[in-house]
C-alpha positions, 0 to 999 in steps of 0.5 A: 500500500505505502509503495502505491502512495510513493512509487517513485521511492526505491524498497530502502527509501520507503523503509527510511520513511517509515522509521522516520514517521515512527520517531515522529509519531512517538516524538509528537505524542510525548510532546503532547503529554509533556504540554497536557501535563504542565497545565494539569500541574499548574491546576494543582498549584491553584488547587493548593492556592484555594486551600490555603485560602480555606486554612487561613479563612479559618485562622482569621476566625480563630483571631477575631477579635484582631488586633495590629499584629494580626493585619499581616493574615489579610494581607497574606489571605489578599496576596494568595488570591491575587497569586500568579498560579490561581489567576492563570488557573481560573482564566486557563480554565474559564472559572472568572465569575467564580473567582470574582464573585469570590474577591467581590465578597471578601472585599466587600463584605467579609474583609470589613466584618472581620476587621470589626468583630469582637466574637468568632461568632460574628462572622462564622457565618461570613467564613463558611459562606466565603468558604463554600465559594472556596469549595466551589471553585476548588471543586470546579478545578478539580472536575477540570483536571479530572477532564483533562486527564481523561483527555490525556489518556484518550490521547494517549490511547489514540496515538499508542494505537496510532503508533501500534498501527503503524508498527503492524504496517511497517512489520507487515511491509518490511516481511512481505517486501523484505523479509519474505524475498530474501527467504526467498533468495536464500533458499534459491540460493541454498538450492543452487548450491546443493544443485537444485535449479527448479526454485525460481523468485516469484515477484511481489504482485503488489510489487511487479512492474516497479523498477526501484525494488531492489529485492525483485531485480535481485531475484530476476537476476539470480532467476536468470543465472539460475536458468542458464546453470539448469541449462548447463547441467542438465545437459551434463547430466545427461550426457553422465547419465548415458556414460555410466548407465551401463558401468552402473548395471554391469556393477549391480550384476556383478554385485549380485553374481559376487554375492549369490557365489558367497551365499551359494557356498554357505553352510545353509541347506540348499533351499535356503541358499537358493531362495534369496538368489531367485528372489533377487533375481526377480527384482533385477530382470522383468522375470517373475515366478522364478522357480528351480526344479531339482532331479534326482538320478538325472530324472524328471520323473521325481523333483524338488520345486523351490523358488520365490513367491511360489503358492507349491511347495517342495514335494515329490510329484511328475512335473508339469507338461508343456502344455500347462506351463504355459497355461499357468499365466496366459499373457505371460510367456514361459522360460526355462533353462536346463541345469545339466553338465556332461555327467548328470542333469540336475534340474531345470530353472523356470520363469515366467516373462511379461508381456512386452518385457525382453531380456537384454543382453546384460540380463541374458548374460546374467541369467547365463552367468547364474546358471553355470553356478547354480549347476557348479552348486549341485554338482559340488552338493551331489558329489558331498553326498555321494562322498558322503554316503561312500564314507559311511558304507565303508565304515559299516563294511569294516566293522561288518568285516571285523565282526565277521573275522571275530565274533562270527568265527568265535560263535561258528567255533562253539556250536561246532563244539556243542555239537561234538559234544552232544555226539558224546553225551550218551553218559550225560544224565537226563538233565545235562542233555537239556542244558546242552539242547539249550546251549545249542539253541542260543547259540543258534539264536545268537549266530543267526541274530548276528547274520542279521546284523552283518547283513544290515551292515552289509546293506548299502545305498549304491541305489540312487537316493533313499526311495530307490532304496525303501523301494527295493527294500518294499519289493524285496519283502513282497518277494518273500512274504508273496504279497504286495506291499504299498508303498507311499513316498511323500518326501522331497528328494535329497531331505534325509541325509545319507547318514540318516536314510540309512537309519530309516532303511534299517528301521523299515528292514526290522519291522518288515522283516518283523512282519514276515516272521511273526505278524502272519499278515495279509496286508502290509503298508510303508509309507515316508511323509513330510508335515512342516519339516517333519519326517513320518514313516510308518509300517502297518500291518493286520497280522496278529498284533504285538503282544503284551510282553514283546520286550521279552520275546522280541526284545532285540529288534526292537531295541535296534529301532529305538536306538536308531530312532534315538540316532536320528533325535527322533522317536519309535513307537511300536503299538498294536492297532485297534483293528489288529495288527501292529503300527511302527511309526518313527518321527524326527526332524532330518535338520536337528541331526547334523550331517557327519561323516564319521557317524558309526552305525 
C-alpha cells in the first residue's frame, strides 16, 4: 500500500520513511503529554492556592477579635488570591465569575466584618459562606483536571494505537517486501548450491512492474543465472547419465553374481541358499515366478520345486507338461533353462516373462552367468553326498568285516563244539542233555541274530537316493512274504541325509522283516511323509498284533529301532492297532541331526 502512495521511492527509501514517521509519531505524542501535563500541574498549584485560602479563612476566625499584629493574615489571605498560579488557573480554565464573585465578597463584605468583630461568632457565618465559594471553585478545578486527564489518556490511547498501527504496517511491509524475498533468495540460493535449479523468485504482485525494488531485480537476476546453470547441467547430466548407465548395471550384476557365489557356498541347506538368489533375481530382470526344479538320478520323473513367491511347495510329484506351463499365466510367456553338465542333469530353472518385457543382453548374460553356478552348486552338493554316503558304507563294511573275522568265527567255533559234544553225551544224565539242547539253541539264536546284523551292515545305498532304496527294500519283502506291499513316498528328494536314510532303511528292514516272521499278515503298508519339516514313516500291518510282553520275546529288534530312532533325535513307537495288527511309526526332524561323516552305525 505505502509503495502505491510513493512509487517513485526505491524498497530502502520507503523503509527510511517509515522509521522516520515512527520517531515522529512517538516524538509528537510525548510532546503532547509533556504540554497536557504542565497545565494539569499548574491546576494543582491553584488547587493548593484555594486551600490555603480555606486554612487561613479559618485562622482569621480563630483571631477575631484582631488586633495590629494580626493585619499581616489579610494581607497574606489578599496576596494568595491575587497569586500568579490561581489567576492563570481560573482564566486557563474559564472559572472568572467564580473567582470574582469570590474577591467581590471578601472585599466587600467579609474583609470589613472581620476587621470589626469582637466574637468568632460574628462572622462564622461570613467564613463558611466565603468558604463554600472556596469549595466551589476548588471543586470546579478539580472536575477540570479530572477532564483533562481523561483527555490525556484518550490521547494517549489514540496515538499508542496510532503508533501500534503503524508498527503492524511497517512489520507487515518490511516481511512481505523484505523479509519474505530474501527467504526467498536464500533458499534459491541454498538450492543452487546443493544443485537444485527448479526454485525460481516469484515477484511481489503488489510489487511487479516497479523498477526501484531492489529485492525483485535481485531475484530476476539470480532467476536468470539460475536458468542458464539448469541449462548447463542438465545437459551434463545427461550426457553422465548415458556414460555410466551401463558401468552402473554391469556393477549391480556383478554385485549380485559376487554375492549369490558367497551365499551359494554357505553352510545353509540348499533351499535356503537358493531362495534369496531367485528372489533377487526377480527384482533385477522383468522375470517373475522364478522357480528351480531339482532331479534326482538325472530324472524328471521325481523333483524338488523351490523358488520365490511360489503358492507349491517342495514335494515329490511328475512335473508339469508343456502344455500347462504355459497355461499357468496366459499373457505371460514361459522360460526355462536346463541345469545339466556332461555327467548328470540336475534340474531345470523356470520363469515366467511379461508381456512386452525382453531380456537384454546384460540380463541374458546374467541369467547365463547364474546358471553355470547354480549347476557348479549341485554338482559340488551331489558329489558331498555321494562322498558322503561312500564314507559311511565303508565304515559299516569294516566293522561288518571285523565282526565277521571275530565274533562270527568265535560263535561258528562253539556250536561246532556243542555239537561234538552232544555226539558224546550218551553218559550225560537226563538233565545235562537239556542244558546242552539249550546251549545249542542260543547259540543258534545268537549266530543267526548276528547274520542279521552283518547283513544290515552289509546293506548299502549304491541305489540312487533313499526311495530307490525303501523301494527295493518294499519289493524285496513282497518277494518273500508273496504279497504286495504299498508303498507311499511323500518326501522331497535329497531331505534325509545319507547318514540318516540309512537309519530309516534299517528301521523299515526290522519291522518288515518283523512282519514276515511273526505278524502272519495279509496286508502290509510303508509309507515316508513330510508335515512342516517333519519326517513320518510308518509300517502297518493286520497280522496278529504285538503282544503284551514283546520286550521279552522280541526284545532285540526292537531295541535296534529305538536306538536308531534315538540316532536320528527322533522317536519309535511300536503299538498294536485297534483293528489288529501292529503300527511302527518313527518321527524326527532330518535338520536337528547334523550331517557327519564319521557317524558309526
Amino acid at each position: 500500500m505505502l509503495k502505491r502512495v510513493l512509487p517513485s521511492l526505491s524498497l530502502v527509501s520507503q523503509t527510511t520513511l517509515l522509521m522516520l514517521l515512527l520517531g515522529l509519531l512517538g516524538i509528537g505524542g510525548m510532546s503532547m503529554a509533556a504540554w497536557m501535563a504542565g497545565s494539569i500541574e499548574g491546576n494543582a498549584h491553584a488547587i493548593n492556592k484555594a486551600g490555603s485560602l480555606r486554612m487561613q479563612s479559618y485562622r482569621l476566625l480563630s483571631e477575631v477579635p484582631l488586633e495590629g499584629k494580626n493585619t499581616a493574615y489579610i494581607r497574606q489571605i489578599e496576596a494568595d488570591q491575587n497569586s500568579a498560579d490561581l489567576l492563570q488557573a481560573v482564566e486557563r480554565e474559564n472559572l472568572q465569575p467564580q473567582f470574582q464573585a469570590l474577591r467581590n465578597y471578601w472585599q466587600t463584605t467579609l474583609r470589613d466584618q472581620i476587621l470589626t468583630a469582637r466574637h468568632p461568632q460574628d462572622v462564622s457565618a461570613n467564613i463558611a459562606v466565603f468558604v463554600g465559594q472556596l469549595d466551589v471553585l476548588v471543586a470546579e478545578l478539580e472536575h477540570k483536571t479530572e477532564y483533562h486527564l481523561q483527555q490525556i489518556s484518550l490521547i494517549q490511547r489514540g496515538l499508542v494505537a496510532v503508533t501500534l498501527l503503524l508498527l503492524a504496517l511497517t512489520i507487515w511491509f518490511l516481511r512481505r517486501h523484505l523479509l519474505f524475498p530474501w527467504r526467498s533468495l536464500l533458499s534459491q540460493a541454498s538450492a543452487i548450491t546443493a544443485g537444485d535449479f527448479s526454485h525460481r523468485y516469484q515477484r511481489n504482485r503488489v510489487a511487479r512492474g516497479d523498477a526501484h525494488n531492489e529485492m525483485d531485480i535481485l531475484g530476476d537476476s539470480l532467476n536468470i543465472m539460475s536458468l542458464a546453470l539448469a541449462e548447463m547441467v542438465d545437459n551434463l547430466a545427461q550426457r553422465v547419465a548415458e556414460k555410466t548407465a551401463d558401468l552402473q548395471q554391469k556393477n549391480q550384476m556383478l554385485d549380485y553374481l559376487y554375492r549369490v557365489s558367497r551365499q551359494l557356498h554357505t553352510s545353509e541347506p540348499l533351499e535356503a541358499r537358493m531362495e534369496p538368489v531367485l528372489k533377487e533375481l526377480q527384482s533385477l530382470t522383468p522375470l517373475s515366478g522364478v522357480q528351480l526344479r531339482q532331479y534326482e538320478n538325472n530324472s524328471a520323473d521325481v523333483f524338488n520345486a523351490g523358488g520365490f513367491n511360489e503358492s507349491s511347495h517342495a514335494s515329490a510329484r511328475p512335473p508339469r507338461g508343456p502344455e500347462e506351463d504355459e497355461h499357468t499365466d496366459d499373457a505371460s510367456e514361459s522360460l526355462s533353462w536346463s541345469l545339466r553338465d556332461e555327467r548328470e542333469n540336475y534340474g531345470v530353472l523356470l520363469a515366467q516373462l511379461p508381456p512386452g518385457e525382453n531380456l537384454n543382453d546384460a540380463q541374458q548374460q546374467l541369467v547365463s552367468t547364474l546358471l553355470e553356478q547354480l549347476t557348479s552348486t549341485l554338482m559340488l552338493a551331489r558329489q558331498a553326498e555321494h562322498q558322503q554316503q561312500l564314507m559311511l558304507m565303508e565304515e559299516r563294511s569294516a566293522i561288518a568285516r571285523e565282526l565277521h573275522d571275530s565274533l562270527a568265527q568265535s560263535l561258528s567255533c562253539l556250536k561246532i563244539q556243542v555239537a561234538c559234544l552232544q555226539m558224546h553225551a550218551g553218559a550225560f544224565s537226563e538233565e545235562d542233555q537239556n542244558l546242552l539242547q539249550q546251549m545249542r539253541d542260543e547259540l543258534s539264536t545268537a549266530y543267526r541274530q548276528l547274520r542279521e546284523l552283518l547283513t544290515t551292515f552289509r546293506l548299502t545305498l549304491n541305489t540312487p537316493g533313499l526311495r530307490a532304496a525303501l523301494q527295493h527294500t518294499v519289493d524285496e519283502f513282497s518277494r518273500r512274504m508273496g504279497l504286495t506291499i504299498d508303498f507311499d513316498y511323500q518326501i522331497p528328494p535329497r531331505s534325509v541325509p545319507a547318514n540318516q536314510g540309512i537309519h530309516l532303511l534299517h528301521i523299515a528292514r526290522e519291522a518288515l522283516n518283523n512282519v514276515y516272521k511273526h505278524a502272519n499278515a495279509t496286508q502290509v503298508s510303508l509309507s515316508l511323509h513330510c508335515v512342516n519339516g517333519e519326517i513320518t514313516l510308518r509300517i502297518c500291518d493286520d497280522g496278529e498284533g504285538i503282544s503284551p510282553n514283546v520286550e521279552r520275546q522280541n526284545h532285540y529288534g526292537l531295541i535296534i529301532m529305538q536306538d536308531r530312532a534315538s540316532i536320528l533325535h527322533g522317536k519309535c513307537r511300536v503299538a498294536r492297532r485297534p483293528d489288529g495288527g501292529t503300527e511302527v511309526t518313527v518321527r524326527f526332524r532330518p535338520e536337528a541331526l547334523p550331517i557327519n561323516p564319521q557317524e558309526q552305525v
